[in-house]
C-alpha positions as CSV (number, residue, x, y, z in Angstrom):
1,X,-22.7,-16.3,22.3
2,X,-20.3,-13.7,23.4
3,X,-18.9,-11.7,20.5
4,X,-15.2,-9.4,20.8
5,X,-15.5,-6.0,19.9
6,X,-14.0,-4.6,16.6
7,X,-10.1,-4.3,16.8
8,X,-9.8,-7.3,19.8
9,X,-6.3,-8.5,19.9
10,X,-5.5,-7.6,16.2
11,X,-1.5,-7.7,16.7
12,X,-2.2,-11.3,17.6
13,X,-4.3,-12.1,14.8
14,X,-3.6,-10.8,11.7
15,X,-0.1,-11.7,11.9
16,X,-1.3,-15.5,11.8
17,X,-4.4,-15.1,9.9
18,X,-2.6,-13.4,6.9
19,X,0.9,-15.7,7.0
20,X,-1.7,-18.8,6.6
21,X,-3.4,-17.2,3.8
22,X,0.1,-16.7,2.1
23,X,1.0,-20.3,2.8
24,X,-0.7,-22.3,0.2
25,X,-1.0,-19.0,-2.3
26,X,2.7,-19.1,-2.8
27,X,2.8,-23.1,-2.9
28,X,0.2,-23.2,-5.7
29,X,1.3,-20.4,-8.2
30,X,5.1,-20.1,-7.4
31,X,6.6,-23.3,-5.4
32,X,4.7,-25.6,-7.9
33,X,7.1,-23.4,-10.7
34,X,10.1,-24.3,-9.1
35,X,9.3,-28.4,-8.3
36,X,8.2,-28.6,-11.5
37,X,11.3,-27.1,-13.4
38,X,13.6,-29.5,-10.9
39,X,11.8,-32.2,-11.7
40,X,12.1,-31.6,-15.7
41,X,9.4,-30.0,-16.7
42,X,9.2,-27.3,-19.7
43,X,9.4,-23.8,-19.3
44,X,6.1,-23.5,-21.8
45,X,4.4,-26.5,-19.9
46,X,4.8,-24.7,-16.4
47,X,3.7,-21.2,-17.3
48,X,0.6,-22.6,-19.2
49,X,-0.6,-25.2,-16.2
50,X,0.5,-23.2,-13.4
51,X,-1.4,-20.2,-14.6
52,X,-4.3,-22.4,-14.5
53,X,-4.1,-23.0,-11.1
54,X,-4.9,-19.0,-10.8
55,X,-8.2,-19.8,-11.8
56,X,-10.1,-20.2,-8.3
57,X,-9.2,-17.1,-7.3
58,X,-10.5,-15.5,-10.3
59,X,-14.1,-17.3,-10.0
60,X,-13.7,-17.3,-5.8
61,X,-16.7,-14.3,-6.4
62,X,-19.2,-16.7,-7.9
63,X,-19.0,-18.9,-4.4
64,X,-18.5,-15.5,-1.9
65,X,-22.4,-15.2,-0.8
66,X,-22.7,-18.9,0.4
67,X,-19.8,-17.9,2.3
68,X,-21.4,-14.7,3.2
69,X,-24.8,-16.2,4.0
70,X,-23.5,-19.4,5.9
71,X,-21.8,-19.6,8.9
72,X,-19.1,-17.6,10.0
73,X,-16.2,-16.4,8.5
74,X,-13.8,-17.8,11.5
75,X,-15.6,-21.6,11.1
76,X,-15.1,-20.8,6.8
77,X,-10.9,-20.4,6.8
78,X,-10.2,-23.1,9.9
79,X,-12.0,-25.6,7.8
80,X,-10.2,-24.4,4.6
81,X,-7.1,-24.5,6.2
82,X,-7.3,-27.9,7.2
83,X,-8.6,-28.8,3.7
84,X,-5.4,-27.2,2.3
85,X,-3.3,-29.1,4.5
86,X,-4.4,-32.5,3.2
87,X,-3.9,-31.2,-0.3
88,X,-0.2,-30.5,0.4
89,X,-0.1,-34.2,2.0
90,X,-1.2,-35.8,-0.8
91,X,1.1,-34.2,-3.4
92,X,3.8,-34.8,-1.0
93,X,2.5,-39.0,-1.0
94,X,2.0,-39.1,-4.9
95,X,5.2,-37.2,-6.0
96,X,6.5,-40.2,-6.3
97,X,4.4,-42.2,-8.4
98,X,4.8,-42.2,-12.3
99,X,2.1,-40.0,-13.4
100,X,3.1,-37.2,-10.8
101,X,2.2,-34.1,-12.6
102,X,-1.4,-35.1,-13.2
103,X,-2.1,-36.1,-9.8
104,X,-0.1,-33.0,-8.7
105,X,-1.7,-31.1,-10.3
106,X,-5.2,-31.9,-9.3
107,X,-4.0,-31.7,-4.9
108,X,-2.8,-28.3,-6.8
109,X,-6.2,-27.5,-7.4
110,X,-7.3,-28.7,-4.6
111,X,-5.1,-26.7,-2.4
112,X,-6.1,-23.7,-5.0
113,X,-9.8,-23.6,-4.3
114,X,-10.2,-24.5,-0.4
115,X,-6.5,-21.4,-0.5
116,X,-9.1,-19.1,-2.5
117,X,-12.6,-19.6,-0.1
118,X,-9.9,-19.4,2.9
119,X,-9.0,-15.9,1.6
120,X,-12.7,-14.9,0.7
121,X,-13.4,-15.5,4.5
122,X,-10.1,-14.2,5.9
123,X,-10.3,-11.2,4.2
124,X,-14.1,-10.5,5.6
125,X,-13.1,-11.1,8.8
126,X,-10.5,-8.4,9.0
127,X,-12.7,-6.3,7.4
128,X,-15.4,-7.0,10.2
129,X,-13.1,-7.4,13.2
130,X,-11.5,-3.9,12.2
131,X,-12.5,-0.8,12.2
132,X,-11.8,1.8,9.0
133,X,-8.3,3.0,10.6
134,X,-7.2,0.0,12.1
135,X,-7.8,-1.6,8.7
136,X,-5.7,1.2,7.4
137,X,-2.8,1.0,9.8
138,X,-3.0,-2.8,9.5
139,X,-2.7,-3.0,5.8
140,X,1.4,-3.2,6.2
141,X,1.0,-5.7,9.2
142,X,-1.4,-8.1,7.0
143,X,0.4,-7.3,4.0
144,X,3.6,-7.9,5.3
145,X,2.9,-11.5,7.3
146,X,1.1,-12.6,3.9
147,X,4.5,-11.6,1.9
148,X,5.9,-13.3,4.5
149,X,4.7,-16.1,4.2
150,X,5.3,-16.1,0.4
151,X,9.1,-15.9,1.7
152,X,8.9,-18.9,3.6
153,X,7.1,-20.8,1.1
154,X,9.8,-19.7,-2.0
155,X,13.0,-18.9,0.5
156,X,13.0,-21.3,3.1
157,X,10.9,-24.2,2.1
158,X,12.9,-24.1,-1.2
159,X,15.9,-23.8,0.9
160,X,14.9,-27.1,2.3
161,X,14.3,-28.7,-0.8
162,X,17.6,-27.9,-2.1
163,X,19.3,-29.0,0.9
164,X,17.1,-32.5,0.6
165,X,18.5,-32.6,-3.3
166,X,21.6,-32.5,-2.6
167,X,21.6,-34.7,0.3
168,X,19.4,-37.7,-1.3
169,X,20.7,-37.0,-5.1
170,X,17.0,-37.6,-5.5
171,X,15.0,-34.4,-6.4
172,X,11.6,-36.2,-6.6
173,X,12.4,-37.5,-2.8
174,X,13.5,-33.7,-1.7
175,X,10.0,-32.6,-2.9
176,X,8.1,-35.2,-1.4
177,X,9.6,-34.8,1.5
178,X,9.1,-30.3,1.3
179,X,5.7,-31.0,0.4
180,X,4.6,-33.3,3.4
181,X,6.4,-30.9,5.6
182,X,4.4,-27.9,4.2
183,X,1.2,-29.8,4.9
184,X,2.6,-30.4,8.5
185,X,3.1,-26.5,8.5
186,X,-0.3,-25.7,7.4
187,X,-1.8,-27.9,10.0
188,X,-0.4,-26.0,12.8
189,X,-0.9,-22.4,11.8
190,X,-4.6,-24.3,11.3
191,X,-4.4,-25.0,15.1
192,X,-2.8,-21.0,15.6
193,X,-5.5,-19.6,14.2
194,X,-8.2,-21.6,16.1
195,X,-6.5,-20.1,19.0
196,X,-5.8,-16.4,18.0
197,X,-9.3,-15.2,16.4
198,X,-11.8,-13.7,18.0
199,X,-15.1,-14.7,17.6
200,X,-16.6,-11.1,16.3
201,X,-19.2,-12.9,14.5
202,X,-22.8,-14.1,15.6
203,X,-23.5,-17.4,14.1
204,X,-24.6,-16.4,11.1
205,X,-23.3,-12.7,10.3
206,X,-23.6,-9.3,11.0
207,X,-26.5,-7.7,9.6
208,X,-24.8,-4.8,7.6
209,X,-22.8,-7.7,6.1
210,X,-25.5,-10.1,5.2
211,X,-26.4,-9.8,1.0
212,X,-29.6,-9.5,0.4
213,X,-29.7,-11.9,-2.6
214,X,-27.0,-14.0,-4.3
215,X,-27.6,-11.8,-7.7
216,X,-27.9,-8.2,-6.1
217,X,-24.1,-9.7,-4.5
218,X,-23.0,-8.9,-8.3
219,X,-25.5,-6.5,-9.5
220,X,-25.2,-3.7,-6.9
221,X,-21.1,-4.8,-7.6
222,X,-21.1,-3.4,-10.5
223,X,-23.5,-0.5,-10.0
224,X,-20.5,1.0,-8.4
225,X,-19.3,4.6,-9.3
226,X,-16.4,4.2,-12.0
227,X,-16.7,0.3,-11.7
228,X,-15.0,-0.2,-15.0
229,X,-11.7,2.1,-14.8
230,X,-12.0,1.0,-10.9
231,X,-11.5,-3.1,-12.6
232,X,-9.5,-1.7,-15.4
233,X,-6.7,-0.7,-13.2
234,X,-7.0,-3.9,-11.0
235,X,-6.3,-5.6,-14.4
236,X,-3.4,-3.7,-15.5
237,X,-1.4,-2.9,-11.4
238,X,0.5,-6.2,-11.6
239,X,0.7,-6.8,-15.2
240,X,4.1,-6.8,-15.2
241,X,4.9,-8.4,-12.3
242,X,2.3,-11.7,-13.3
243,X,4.7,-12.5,-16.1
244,X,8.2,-12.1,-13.8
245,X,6.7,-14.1,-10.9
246,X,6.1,-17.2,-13.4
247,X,10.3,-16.9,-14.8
248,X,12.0,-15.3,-12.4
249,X,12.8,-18.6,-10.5
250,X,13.7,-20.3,-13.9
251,X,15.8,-17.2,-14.8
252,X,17.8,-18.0,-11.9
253,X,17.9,-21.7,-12.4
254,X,18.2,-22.2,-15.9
255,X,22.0,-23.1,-17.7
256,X,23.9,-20.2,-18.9
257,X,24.0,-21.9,-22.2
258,X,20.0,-20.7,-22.3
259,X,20.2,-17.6,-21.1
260,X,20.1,-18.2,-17.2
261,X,21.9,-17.7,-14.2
262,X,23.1,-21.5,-13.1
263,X,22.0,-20.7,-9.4
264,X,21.2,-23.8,-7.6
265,X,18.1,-24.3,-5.8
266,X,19.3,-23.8,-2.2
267,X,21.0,-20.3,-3.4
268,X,17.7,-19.4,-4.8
269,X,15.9,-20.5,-2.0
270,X,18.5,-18.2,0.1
271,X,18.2,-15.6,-1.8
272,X,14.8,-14.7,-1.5
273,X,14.5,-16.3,2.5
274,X,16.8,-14.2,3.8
275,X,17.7,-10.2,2.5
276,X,14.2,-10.6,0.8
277,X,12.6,-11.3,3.8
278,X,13.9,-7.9,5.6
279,X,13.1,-5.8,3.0
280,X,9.8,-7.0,2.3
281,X,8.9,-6.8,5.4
282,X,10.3,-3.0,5.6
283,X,8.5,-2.3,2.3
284,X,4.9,-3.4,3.7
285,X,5.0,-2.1,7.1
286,X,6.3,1.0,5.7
287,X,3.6,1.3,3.6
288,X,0.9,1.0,5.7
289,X,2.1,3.4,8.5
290,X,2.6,5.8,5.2
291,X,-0.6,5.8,4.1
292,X,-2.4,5.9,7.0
293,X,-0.8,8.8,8.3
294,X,-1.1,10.6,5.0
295,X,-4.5,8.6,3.0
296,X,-4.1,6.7,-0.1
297,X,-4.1,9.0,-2.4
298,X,-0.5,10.8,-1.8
299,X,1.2,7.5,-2.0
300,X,-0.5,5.5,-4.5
301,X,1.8,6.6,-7.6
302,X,4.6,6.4,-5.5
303,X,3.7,2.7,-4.7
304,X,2.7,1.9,-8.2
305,X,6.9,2.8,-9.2
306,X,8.3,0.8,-6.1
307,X,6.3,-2.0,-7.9
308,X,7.3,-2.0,-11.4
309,X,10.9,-0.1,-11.6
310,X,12.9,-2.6,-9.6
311,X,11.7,-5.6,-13.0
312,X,14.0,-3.2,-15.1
313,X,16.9,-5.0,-13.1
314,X,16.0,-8.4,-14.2
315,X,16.0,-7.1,-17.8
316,X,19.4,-5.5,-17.1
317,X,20.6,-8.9,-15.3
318,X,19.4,-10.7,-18.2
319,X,21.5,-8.8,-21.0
320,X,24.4,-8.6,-19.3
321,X,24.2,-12.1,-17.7
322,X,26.0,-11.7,-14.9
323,X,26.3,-14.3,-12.2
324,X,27.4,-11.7,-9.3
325,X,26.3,-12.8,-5.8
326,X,26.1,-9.1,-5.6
327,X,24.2,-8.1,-8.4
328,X,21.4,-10.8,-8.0
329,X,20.8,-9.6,-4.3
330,X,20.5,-6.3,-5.1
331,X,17.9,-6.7,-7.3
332,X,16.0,-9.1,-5.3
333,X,16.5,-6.5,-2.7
334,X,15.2,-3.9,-4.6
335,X,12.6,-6.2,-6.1
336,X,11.0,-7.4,-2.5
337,X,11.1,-3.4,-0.8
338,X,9.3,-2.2,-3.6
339,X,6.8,-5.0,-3.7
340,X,6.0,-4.6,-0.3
341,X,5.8,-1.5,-0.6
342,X,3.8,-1.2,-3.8
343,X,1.2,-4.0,-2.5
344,X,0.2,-1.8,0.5
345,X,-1.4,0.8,-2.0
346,X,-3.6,-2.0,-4.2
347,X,-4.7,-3.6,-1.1
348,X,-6.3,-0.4,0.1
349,X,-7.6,0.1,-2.9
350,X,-9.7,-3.0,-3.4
351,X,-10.8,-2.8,0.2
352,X,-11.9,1.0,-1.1
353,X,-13.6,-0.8,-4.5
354,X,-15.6,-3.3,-1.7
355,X,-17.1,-0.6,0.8
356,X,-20.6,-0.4,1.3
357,X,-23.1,-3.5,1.9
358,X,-21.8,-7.0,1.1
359,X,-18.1,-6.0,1.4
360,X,-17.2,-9.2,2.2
361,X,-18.0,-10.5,-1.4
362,X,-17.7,-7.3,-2.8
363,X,-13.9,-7.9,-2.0
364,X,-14.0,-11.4,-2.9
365,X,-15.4,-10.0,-6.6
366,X,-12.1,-7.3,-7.0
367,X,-9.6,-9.7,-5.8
368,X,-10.9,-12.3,-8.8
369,X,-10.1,-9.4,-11.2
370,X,-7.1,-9.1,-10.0
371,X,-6.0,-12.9,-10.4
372,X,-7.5,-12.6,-13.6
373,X,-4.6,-9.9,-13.7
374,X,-2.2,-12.5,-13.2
375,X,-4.0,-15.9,-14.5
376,X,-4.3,-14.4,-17.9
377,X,-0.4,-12.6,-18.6
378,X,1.1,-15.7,-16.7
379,X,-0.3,-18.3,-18.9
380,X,1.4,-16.8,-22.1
381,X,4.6,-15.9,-20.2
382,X,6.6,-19.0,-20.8
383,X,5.7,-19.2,-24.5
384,X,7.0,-15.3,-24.7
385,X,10.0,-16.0,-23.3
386,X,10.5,-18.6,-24.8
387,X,10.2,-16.8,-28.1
388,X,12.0,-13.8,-26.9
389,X,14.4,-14.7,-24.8
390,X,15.1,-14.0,-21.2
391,X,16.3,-10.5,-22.1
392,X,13.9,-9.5,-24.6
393,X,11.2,-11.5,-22.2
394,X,12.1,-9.0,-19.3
395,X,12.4,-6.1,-21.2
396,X,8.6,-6.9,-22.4
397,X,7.8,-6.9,-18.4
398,X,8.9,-4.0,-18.2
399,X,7.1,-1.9,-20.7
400,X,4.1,-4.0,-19.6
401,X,3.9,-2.0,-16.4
402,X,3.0,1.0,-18.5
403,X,-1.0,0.3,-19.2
404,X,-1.6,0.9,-15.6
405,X,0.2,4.5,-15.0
406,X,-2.4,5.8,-17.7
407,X,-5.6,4.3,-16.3
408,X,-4.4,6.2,-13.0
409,X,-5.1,9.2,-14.1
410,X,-8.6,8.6,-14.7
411,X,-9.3,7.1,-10.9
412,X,-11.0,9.2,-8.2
413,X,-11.1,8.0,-5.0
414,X,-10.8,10.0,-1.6
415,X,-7.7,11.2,-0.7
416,X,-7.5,11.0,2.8
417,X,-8.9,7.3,2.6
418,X,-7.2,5.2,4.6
419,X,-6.0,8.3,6.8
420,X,-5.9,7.7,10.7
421,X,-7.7,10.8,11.0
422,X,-10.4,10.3,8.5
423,X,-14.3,9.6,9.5
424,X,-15.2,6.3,9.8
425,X,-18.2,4.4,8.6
426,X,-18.1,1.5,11.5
């Protein structure tokens, strides 16, 4: 078979490669938080079962050599993606029925593993189909179309559903109908992607990608020079941010008379689908044009503040409970450009973690730590804030960024890695 050189077309396919893999992410660990809360669900209840659903991304590793060894990573996410799309389906069908968040809850999971082997074999094929610098330069592209993606699914879609509750006075209905439409979504970014990628692979794979055993995947893994501060600070980078991404939607949604902000669903859906999708997508491409011009090392610290700073405005929101228009977009403002830009320094860095033989489930085995990051944190964070309190609960966030600023010290890495200019191995 003909295969496309490295770097083929990559405008064209990352953008729809990466919004895909952001699709049914976003549904599973964030959306499900909002349906769930409209349709009465507990605050303690939906942090401890929607941090579960994290779960196949944090054991996506122990499957990443069959994808490795089988096949090719293009055949691996189309077949994913049209696996995810029928999960979405049927929790759109069974919203309806009376034991809804059971059998939610298991399309949920369905949608969370097929989401998670979709990302093990997206993420080796841009790291196949790219060279070193292109993967560099790209890294706010990709980062920014999968962010974009997570706007669609918690601005727009959520948008949608508030418009559906207000116009059928039926919440379950509005969610039914949201979720069949996201299936409907998923199907043709299925059929985009079918179009848009190249086929850089033979038909198994390429020989400096193929492991040479299913246990030296893991064993020359963590052979790795400074493996364990390397995993420590995967751990610790979103620490804060697990724990705001599970109650900032509640936060918004919640009564006054609890603590909350008594936004509707459409406004919150608004919110984030409209100013938050410019400035995330500033923050990202920024990001990636930043550190490949200058190399990962002058911008990580830099990165790691535009991450965690901007939660100190949902503590300050939360204290003072102000209900300003003005004062919530600002902070989601703040909140989305410095995630953007943040995320465009851990991606790098996990794509620095993977180099060297096997990268492709070398990757797959640093992006489970790092939804172990947010599987773990997430599952406690609606009993803490319950117990504390949305202001003492975001406060908490806060210091929680903290663990990772000291284990950054102790990283070496190169400095111009990631720099246009910089050798590269491919």
């Amino acid at each position: 078979m003909n295969v496309a050189p490295k770097d083929k077309n990559a405008w064209l396919w990352i953008p729809f490669l990466y919004f895909t893999q952001g699709i049914p992410y976003i549904l599973v660990v964030t959306v499900s938080v909002i349906m769930y809360k409209r349709l009465g669900i507990g605050n303690a209840e939906i942090g401890l079962y929607t941090s579960w659903l994290y779960l196949p991304w944090v054991i996506k590793p122990l499957w990443s050599p069959i994808v490795d060894l089988n096949g090719t990573k293009r055949k691996w996410f189309l077949a994913m993606q049209l696996v995810i799309s029928m999960a979405f389906l049927g929790i759109g069908l069974f919203l309806p029925s009376n034991s809804f968040f059971i059998i939610t809850l298991a399309f949920f999971w369905m949608a969370a593993f097929a989401s998670a082997t979709n990302d093990i074999a997206s993420d080796g094929y841009y790291m196949i189909g790219l060279t070193q610098k292109k993967q560099s330069f790209f890294i706010g592209l990709r980062s920014t179309f999968y962010r974009l993606a997570m706007v669609t699914g918690q601005g727009l879609l959520v948008i949608f559903a508030g418009f559906l509750e207000n116009k059928y006075g039926d919440n379950t209905k509005a969610w039914s109908v949201t979720m069949i439409s996201a299936a409907v979504l998923m199907i043709i970014l299925t059929v985009s992607n079918f179009f848009t990628a190249p086929k850089f692979e033979e038909t198994t794979t390429e020989p400096t990608e193929k492991p040479a055993g299913f246990f030296e995947v893991f064993a020359t893994f963590f052979k790795k020079h400074q493996i364990g501060a390397a995993l420590l600070f995967v751990l610790t980078y979103r620490l804060g941010e697990s724990q705001l991404v599970k109650m900032a939607s509640p936060f918004l949604l919640d009564d006054l008379e609890v603590g909350g902000l008594a936004y509707s669903t459409e406004a919150v859906g608004t919110i984030y689908g409209t100013v938050g999708i410019i400035m995330l997508s500033l923050g990202g491409i920024l990001g990636g044009i930043l550190i490949s011009r200058d190399g990962l090392k002058k911008w990580m610290l830099p990165m790691l503040l535009s991450l965690n700073l901007p939660n100190a405005l949902y503590a300050l929101l939360a204290i003072t409970q102000t209900t300003s228009l003005y004062a919530v977009v600002g902070t989601v403002v703040l909140e989305q450009f410095g995630y953007g830009f943040g995320f465009a320094a851990f991606m790098m860095y996990l794509i620095y973690v993977a180099e060297g033989a096997s990268k492709t489930s070398h990757y797959a085995i640093a992006t489970g730590f790092m939804a172990l990051g947010m599987m773990l944190p997430g599952m406690l964070s609606g009993y803490i804030q319950e117990w504390l309190g949305y202001d003492g609960f975001f406060i908490w966030v806060v210091i929680a960024a903290l663990p990772a600023f000291f284990v950054l010290r102790y990283l070496k890495y190169p400095a111009d890695y990631g720099k246009k200019t910089a050798e590269s191995n491919d």
